[in-house]
N, C-alpha and C positions, 0 to 999 in steps of 0.2 A: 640676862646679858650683863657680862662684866665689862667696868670700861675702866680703864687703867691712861691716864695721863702724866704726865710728866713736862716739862721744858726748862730753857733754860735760852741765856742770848741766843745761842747758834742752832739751835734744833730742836724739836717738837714733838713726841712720840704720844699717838694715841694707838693701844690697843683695844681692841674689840672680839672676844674669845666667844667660840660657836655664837652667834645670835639668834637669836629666839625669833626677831622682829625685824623684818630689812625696816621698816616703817617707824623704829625704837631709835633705831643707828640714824636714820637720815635727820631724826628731828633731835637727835641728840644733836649731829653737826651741823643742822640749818641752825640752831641756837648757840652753837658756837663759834661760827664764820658771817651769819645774815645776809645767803648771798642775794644780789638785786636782781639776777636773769635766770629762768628754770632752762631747765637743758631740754631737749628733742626727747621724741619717744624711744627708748632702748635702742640707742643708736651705739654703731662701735666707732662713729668718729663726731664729733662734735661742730656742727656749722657755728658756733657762736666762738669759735677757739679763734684769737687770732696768733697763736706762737705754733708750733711744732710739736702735738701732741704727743710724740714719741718721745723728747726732752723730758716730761714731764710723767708720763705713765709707761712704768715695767710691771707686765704679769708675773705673777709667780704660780707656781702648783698649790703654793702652801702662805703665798703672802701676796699682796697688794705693795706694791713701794709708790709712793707721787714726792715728784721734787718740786717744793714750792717755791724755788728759787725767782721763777716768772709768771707761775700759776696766779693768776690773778682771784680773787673770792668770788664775782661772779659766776666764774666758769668751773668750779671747785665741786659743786653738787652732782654738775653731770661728768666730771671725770668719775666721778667717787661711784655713779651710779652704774657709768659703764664698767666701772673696776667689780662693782658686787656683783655684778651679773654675770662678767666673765670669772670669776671664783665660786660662787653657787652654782656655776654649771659647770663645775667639776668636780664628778660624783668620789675624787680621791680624796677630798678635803672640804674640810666643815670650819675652820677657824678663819678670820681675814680679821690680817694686819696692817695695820695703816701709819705706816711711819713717814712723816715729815722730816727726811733726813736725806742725807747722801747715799750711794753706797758705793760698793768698789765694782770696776769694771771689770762685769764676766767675759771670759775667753772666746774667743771668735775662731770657730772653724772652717778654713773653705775646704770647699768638697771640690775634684778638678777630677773628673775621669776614674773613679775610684775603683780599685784592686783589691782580691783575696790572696793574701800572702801564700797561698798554694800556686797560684798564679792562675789556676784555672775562672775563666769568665762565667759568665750566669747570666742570665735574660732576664734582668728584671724588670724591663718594660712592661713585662707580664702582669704586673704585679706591682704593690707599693711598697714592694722592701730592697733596698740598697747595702750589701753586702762593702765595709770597709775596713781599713786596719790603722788604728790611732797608737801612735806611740804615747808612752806615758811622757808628759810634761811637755810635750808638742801642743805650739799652739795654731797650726796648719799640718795637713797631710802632706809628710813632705815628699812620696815616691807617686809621681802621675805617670798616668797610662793617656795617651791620645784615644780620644773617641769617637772612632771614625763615623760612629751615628752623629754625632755632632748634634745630640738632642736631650736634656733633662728632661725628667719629667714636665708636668707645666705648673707650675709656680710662680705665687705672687708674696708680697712683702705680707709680714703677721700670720702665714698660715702654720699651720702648727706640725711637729715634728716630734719624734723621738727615736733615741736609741738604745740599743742591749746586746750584753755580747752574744755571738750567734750558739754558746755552747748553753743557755739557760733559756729556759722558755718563762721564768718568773716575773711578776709583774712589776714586783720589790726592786727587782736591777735595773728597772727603766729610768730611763732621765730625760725628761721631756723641754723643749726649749720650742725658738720663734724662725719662721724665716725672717732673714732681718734687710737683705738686698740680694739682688737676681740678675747677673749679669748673662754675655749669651755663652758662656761655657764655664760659668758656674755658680754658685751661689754661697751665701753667707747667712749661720743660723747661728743662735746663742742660747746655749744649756741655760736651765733654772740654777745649780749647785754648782760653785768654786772649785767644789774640792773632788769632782765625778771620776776621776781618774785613778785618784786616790783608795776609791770603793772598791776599786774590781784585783787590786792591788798584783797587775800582771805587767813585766814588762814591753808587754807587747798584744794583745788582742786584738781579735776579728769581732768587730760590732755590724748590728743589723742596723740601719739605719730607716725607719716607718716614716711616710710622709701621710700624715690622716686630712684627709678629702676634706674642703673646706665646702660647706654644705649651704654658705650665705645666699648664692644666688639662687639654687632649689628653694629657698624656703623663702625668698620673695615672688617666687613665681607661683609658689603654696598658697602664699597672702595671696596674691593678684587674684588665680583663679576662682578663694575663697571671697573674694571680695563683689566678685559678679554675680554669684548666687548672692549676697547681702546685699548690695546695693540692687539687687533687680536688674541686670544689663543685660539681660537674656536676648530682647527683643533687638537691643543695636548690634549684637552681632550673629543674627539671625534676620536680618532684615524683611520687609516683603516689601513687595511696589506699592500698597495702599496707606506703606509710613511716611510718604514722600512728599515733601513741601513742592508745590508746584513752581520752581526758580527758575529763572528763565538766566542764562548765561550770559552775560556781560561784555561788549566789545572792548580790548584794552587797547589804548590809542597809542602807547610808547611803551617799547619792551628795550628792560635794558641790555639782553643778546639778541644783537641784530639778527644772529646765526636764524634763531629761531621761526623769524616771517617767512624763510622757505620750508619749514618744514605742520604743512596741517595738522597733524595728528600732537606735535608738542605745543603746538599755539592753543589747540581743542582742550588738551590738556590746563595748561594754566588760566584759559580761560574760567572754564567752569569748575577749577578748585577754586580761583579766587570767588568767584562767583555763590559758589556753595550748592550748587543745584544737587548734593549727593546727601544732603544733611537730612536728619541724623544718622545715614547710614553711613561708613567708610566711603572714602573715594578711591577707587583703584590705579595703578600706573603698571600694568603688564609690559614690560622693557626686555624686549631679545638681547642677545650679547648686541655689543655697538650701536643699540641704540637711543641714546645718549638721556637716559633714567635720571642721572643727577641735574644733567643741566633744565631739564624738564623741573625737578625739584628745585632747586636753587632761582629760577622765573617765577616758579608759583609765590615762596617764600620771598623774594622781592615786592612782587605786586601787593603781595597782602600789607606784607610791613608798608608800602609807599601809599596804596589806596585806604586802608582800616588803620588811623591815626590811633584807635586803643585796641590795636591788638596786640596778644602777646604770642610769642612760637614757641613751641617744644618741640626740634630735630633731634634726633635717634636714629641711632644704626648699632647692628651687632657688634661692628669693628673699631678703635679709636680711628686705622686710617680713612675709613669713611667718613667720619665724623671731622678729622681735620680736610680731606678731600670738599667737603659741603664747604665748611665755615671759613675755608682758604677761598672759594671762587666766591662767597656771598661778601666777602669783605676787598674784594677785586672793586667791586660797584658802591659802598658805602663806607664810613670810617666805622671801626666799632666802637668810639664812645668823642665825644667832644665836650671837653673840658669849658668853655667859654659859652656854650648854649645848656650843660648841662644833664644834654642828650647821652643815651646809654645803649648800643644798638642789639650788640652782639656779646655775648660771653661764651666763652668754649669751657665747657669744667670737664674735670679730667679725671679720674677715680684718685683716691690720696695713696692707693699702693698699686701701682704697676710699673712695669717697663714699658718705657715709651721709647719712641724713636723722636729725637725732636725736631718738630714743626715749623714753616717757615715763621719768619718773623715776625707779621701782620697776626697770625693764632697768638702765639705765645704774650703781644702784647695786648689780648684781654685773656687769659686763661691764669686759673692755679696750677700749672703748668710744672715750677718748681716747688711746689710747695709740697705740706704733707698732711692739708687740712684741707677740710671745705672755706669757703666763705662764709660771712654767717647770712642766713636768709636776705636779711635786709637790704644786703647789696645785692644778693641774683635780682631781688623783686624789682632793681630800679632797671634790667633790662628785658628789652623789646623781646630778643631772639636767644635762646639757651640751645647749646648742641652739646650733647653727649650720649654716652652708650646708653643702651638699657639696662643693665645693669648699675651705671650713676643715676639713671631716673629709679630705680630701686631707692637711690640713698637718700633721694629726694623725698620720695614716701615714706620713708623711715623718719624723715625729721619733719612730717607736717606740712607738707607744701602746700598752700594755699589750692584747691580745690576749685577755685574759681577763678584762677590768674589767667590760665592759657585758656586763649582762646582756639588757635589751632593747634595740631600733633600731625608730625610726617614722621612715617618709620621708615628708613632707606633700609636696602637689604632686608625686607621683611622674609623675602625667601627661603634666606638661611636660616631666621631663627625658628623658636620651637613658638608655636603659638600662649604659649603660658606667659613667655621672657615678651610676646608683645604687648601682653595684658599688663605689662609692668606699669605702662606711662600712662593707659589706658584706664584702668582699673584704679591703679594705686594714688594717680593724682589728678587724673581729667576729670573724675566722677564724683558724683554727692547722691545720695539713694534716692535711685528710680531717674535721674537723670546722668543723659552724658553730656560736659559739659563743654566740648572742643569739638570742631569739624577734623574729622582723621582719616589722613591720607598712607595709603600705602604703598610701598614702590617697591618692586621686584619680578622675577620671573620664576614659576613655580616650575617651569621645565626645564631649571638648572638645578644645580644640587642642591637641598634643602638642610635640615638640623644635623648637627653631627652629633650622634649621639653612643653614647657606651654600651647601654643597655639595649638589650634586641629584644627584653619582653616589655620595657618604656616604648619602644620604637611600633612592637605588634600592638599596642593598646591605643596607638596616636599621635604619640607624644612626639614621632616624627615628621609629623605634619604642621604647615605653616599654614597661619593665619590665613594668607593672600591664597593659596592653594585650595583652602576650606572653603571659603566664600564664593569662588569662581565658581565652585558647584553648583552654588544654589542659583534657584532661575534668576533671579534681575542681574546676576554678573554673567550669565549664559550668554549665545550667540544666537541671536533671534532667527528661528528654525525657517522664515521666510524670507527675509533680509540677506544672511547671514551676515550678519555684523552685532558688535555689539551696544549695547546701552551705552552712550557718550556721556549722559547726564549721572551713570555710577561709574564708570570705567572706558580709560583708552587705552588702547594696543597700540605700541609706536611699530612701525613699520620699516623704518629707513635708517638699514646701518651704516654707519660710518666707519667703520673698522678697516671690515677684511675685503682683499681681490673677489669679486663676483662671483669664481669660481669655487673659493672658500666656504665662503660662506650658504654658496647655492646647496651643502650638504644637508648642514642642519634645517636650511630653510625647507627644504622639500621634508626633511623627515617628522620634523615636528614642530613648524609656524605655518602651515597650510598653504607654500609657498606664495606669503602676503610680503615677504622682506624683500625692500629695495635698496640694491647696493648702489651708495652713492659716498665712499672711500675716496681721499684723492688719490691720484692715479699716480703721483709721483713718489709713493711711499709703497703700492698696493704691485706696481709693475716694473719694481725693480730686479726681478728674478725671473721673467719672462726672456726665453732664448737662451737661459743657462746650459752650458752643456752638458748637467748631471741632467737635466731635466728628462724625461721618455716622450713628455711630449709637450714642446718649446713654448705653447701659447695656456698652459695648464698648471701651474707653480704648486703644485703636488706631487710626492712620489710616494709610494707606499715599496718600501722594500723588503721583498718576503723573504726574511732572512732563518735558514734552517739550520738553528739553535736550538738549545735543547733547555728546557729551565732546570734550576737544580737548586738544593736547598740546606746547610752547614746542619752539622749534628745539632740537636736541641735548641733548634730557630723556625720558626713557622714560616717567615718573610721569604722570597722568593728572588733569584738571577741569573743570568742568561751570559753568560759571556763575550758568545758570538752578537749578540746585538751590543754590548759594551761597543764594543770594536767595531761595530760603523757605526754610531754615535761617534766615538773618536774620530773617524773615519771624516764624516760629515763636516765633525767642527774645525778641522782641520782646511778642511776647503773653503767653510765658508770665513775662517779667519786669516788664514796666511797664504792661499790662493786669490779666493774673492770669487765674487759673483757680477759679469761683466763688467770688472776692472771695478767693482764695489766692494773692501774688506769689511765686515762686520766687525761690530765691537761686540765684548762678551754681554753686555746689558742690552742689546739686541737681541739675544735668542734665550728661550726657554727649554727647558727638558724634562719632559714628563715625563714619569711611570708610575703606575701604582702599588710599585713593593720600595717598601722601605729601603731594604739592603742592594737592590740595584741603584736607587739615588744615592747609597753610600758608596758605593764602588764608581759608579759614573764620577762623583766627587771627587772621590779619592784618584782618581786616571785624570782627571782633570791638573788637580793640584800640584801633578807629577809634570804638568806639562805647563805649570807655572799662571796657569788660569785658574783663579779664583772668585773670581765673579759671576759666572754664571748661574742664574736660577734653577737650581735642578731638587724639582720636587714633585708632591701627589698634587693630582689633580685639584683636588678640596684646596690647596693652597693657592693654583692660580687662579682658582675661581674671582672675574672681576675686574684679573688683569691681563695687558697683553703684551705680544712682542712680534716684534718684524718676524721674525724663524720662532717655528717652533717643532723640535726633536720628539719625536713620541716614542716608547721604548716598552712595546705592550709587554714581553718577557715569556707569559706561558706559548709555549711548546710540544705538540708533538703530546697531546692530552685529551680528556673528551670533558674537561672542566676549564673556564675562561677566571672564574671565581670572583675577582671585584669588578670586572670589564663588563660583567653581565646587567650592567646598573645605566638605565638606556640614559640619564640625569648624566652620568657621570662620562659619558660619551659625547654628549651635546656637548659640554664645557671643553673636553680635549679639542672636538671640533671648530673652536670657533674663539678661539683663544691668537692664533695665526693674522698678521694681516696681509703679510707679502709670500710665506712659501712654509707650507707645510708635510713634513715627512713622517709618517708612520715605517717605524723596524715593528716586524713582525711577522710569527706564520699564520698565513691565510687561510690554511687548514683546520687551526684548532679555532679560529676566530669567527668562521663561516656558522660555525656552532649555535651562533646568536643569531638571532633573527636580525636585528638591527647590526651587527657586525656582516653582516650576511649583503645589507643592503648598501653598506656603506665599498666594501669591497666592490660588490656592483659596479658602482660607480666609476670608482679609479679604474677596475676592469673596462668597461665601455670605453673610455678617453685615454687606452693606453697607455696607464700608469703605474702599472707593476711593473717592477723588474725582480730579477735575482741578483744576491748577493754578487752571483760568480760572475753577472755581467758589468763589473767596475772592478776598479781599481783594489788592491787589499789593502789596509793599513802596515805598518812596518813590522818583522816579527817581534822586532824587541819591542815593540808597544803592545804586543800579545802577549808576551811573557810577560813584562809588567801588569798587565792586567790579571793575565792565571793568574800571578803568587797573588794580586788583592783579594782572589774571591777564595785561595786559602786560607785567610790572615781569620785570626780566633778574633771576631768584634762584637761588641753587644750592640743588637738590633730591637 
């Protein structure tokens, strides 16, 4: 290994040409910086940073840059470690340079809706290639196309890119660069080379633009599961009744949601998590829609922290709003930190690259919220309660999280994830070999929709199955064959929605909660659509309108629309906004609109837009999975077929149903929906109580609101 030095007042240049020894290099610069703190295990972000890692470290293809301007020498080894690691794992280059200087600022491209100079569109949702046209010496695309999918790919900050013009398939003409920030209709990346434009020396090109799949969270989920064969954890998540510590459940004298003393099955619940009577095996929380999962969560997690003076929490959920949802209501009842007792309650961390939405004021003021680092360890260690994704408890395991801090782990929404992504917190930082080292609770309902996943031969081999789903299987979370009920000491089923009208909810409850669900919704929110005059039948706040549309589908687009149901969707929203519902006008964040094709949510959008509504939620079901709304529009689309195709997903039916709290309307034909065994029974239903009607028996929408819809479902968009 060659090393090459130089300096002078203002700058510092060490190079380092192929090295023979990463182990040569680092003890050459620990001998010539001495720094005092070692950095985290191969981490890409550093807990001990406390400036703005990205100030400080740019990758290159072919060089490392650090700007020492506020690099302090402690923190200097693990930038440099994380710099040789992300350059030795690019099999394009073998030299790494390491200059302590400035340099000049590369070019910034935003990408907005991007075009083929042919003008013809392409479906690259397909796919991870993006089709654009850069003028030379542009430092923006400066001709946009509106996109009426109104969707990027999904992208976060640092994931990597490149591009090549679309007429060379060589690998020589690639120029690879960074996402660098992700707004919601567009984003911003930065080329490795100044002079890129230069190269291809055309006044004008069509470039391919590759977004390569950032692989971080797979390959903690790699480690996690690899970690439970090594630590031996087989037994705790395989549990049997004869692992069981005989705990008798604890009376809690003061809860701080009074809500909770009327309801047995949430009190049973925090009882015996604080209690532990599930230890060492998971404790379960099976939660139907509405019935109230978190606040069950957020009582346990109170009790523990106010009763266990050293305990510590680890809260988790797939989503960050879940995670601000927990740590907004836990911080309702405590402060998160006191300056004058030197108590530290709550910390929220936040991944150091994403899009957030931002958080009420009580998160934000304990959270790295704005920042673009971690913390360094030593300040998470000084608190009680940590909440973040699973994915940040990844990052936690990456830099050595003490192994024996938390004393408990609650995973919210364990439903949705993939059982590997819950092994994260589980595996990667509750555990020490042959023991678990946290009481673990889990919270969700395995009868709504579970992992979303790309692959269908990961999905045939398991990997679509959640934790809390697996477990129910086995006998101690079963339904005791005499009783029938379940084990309270590993698992409670809450029972009492809070949500939706009676009638709502009585669907899913009969089809698949063994009708144990008690509606107990207020009635001032739930019977505001009772005596409507769309209604068929005045005391029933349901209409299913079987409406005979036809689906139909744009040349070279897979995604599916129906026009005639556009048009009572418009139909609909029209009465329930500028008419009303007995002298009630709805606002647009009152109602929801589901379908599950892409391109009808984009047309419903786009007929919206036209009519000067922009707020409304109008998406796939997997999206409102969690949440709800007063109305909610359902807009099923196929037609007049002997295929239902994503509808056939009984998961994905329960969520449509029960998303509603005061009035719900299914468009669709009943014909091709009868198909399904469960569409079959759900039709039933509205059948029995008089709830079908047809299209032809109401009002039509206006024609010129039909022609404005035709030309949308003509319009050339990428879906």
């Amino acid at each position: 290994m060659s090393v090459i030095s130089s300096a002078n007042s203002d700058q510092e240049t060490i190079e380092i040409t192929t090295p023979t020894s990463t182990g040569a290099f680092f003890r050459f610069i620990a001998k010539k910086f001495k720094p005092t703190a070692h950095c985290c295990h191969i981490c890409r972000y550093n807990f001990k940073f406390s400036d703005d890692l990205n100030n400080h470290l740019k990758v290159h293809r072919s060089k490392i840059v650090l700007r020492m301007s506020s690099l302090t020498e402690s923190t200097f080894l693990h930038a440099l470690s994380i710099s040789c690691k992300l350059a030795m794992a690019n099999d394009e280059s073998s030299d790494l340079i390491v200059s302590i200087t400035n340099i000049s600022q590369l070019d910034n491209l935003k990408i907005c809706h991007i075009y083929f100079s042919s003008g013809n569109f392409v479906n690259y949702w397909k796919s991870d290639i993006l089709p654009f046209v850069l003028p030379i010496g542009a430092k923006e695309v400066d001709e946009l196309i509106y996109n009426l999918a109104k969707k990027l790919p999904f992208l976060m900050e640092n994931d990597r890119i490149w591009i090549s013009p679309c007429k060379t398939k060589s690998k020589q003409e690639r120029v690879y660069g960074n996402v660098i920030d992700v707004q919601s209709d567009a984003f911003y990346f930065r080329l490795e080379r100044g002079n890129y434009l230069d190269k291809f020396g055309s006044s004008k090109l069509t470039f391919r633009l590759h977004f390569l799949a950032n692989r971080l969270n797979f390959q903690m989920e790699q480690c996690a599961v690899e970690r439970v064969r090594t630590y031996q954890l087989s037994d705790y998540l395989f549990p049997k009744l004869s692992q069981f510590l005989s705990l008798k459940s604890t009376n809690i004298l003061s809860y701080f949601n009074k809500d909770i003393l009327s309801n047995a099955e949430q009190m049973q619940a925090v009882e015996n998590i604080t209690s532990g009577t599930a230890f060492p095996a998971p404790y379960l929380i099976f939660g139907p829609p509405g019935t109230g999962k978190t606040n069950t969560i957020v009582e346990a997690i109170l009790q523990i922290w106010k009763t266990q003076p050293y305990s510590r929490i680890l809260v988790c959920a797939t989503s960050n709003s879940a995670c601000d949802e927990i740590a907004q209501r836990i911080l309702k009842y405590i402060p998160s930190h006191h300056k004058a007792t030197k108590t530290y309650n709550l910390y929220r961390l936040y991944a150091a690259s994403i899009n957030k939405d931002l958080p009420v004021e009580s998160v934000l003021n304990s959270s790295n919220f704005f920042d673009k680092f971690y913390p360094p360890l030593e300040t998470l260690y000084q608190y009680r309660i940590i909440v973040g994704t699973l994915g940040v408890a990844g990052r936690l395991a990456q830099a050595r999280f003490r192994s024996d801090f938390f004393t408990h782990l609650f995973i919210d929404e364990c439903g949705s994830a993939t059982e590997s992504a819950s092994l994260i917190p589980i595996a990667g930082i509750c555990s020490s070999v042959g023991r678990l080292n946290v009481h673990v609770v889990l919270s969700g309902d395995p009868l709504q929709l579970g992992p979303i996943l790309s692959s269908r031969t990961a999905e045939a081999l398991g990997l679509g199955r959640s934790m809390i789903e697996r477990l129910m299987d086995i006998d101690i979370y079963k339904k005791d064959p005499i009783t029938n009920k379940y084990n309270s000491k590993v698992l409670t089923k809450l029972i009492i929605n809070y949500r939706s009208h009676p009638s709502i909810i009585q669907i899913s409850n009969k089809m698949f909660y063994d009708n144990e669900l008690i509606p107990r919704a207020r009635k001032e929110i739930t019977d505001i659509c009772l005596g409507w005059k769309l209604l068929p039948a005045i005391n029933f706040p349901m209409i299913f309108d079987a409406a005979a549309g036809e689906a139909e589908q744009e040349t070279n687009c897979t995604s599916w629309y129906n026009k005639v149901e556009i048009n009572r969707v418009m139909f609909y929203l029209d009465e329930l906004l500028n008419v009303g519902v007995n002298g009630i006008k709805f606002s647009q964040t009152d109602v929801g609109i589901i379908s599950p094709y892409k391109k009808q949510c984009t047309l419903i959008e786009e007929a919206c837009c036209k009519r000067g509504w922009r707020d409304f939620m109008v998406s796939s079901v997997e999206q409102f999975q969690g949440k709800e709304k007063q109305v909610i529009i359902v807009s099923t689309v196929r037609s007049k077929s002997d295929n239902i195709g994503f509808l056939n997903n009984f998961r994905r039916l329960n969520v449509l149903l029960s998303r509603a709290q005061a009035l719900l309307i299914i468009i669709g034909d009943p014909k091709t929906l009868r198909i399904d065994e469960n569409w079959n029974t759900v039709i039933n239903i509205f059948e029995q109580n008089n709830a079908i009607i047809s299209s032809n028996d109401m009002s039509e929408p206006k024609t010129a609101e039909l022609m404005s819809v035709d030309s949308l479902a003509l319009n050339k968009v990428l879906t």
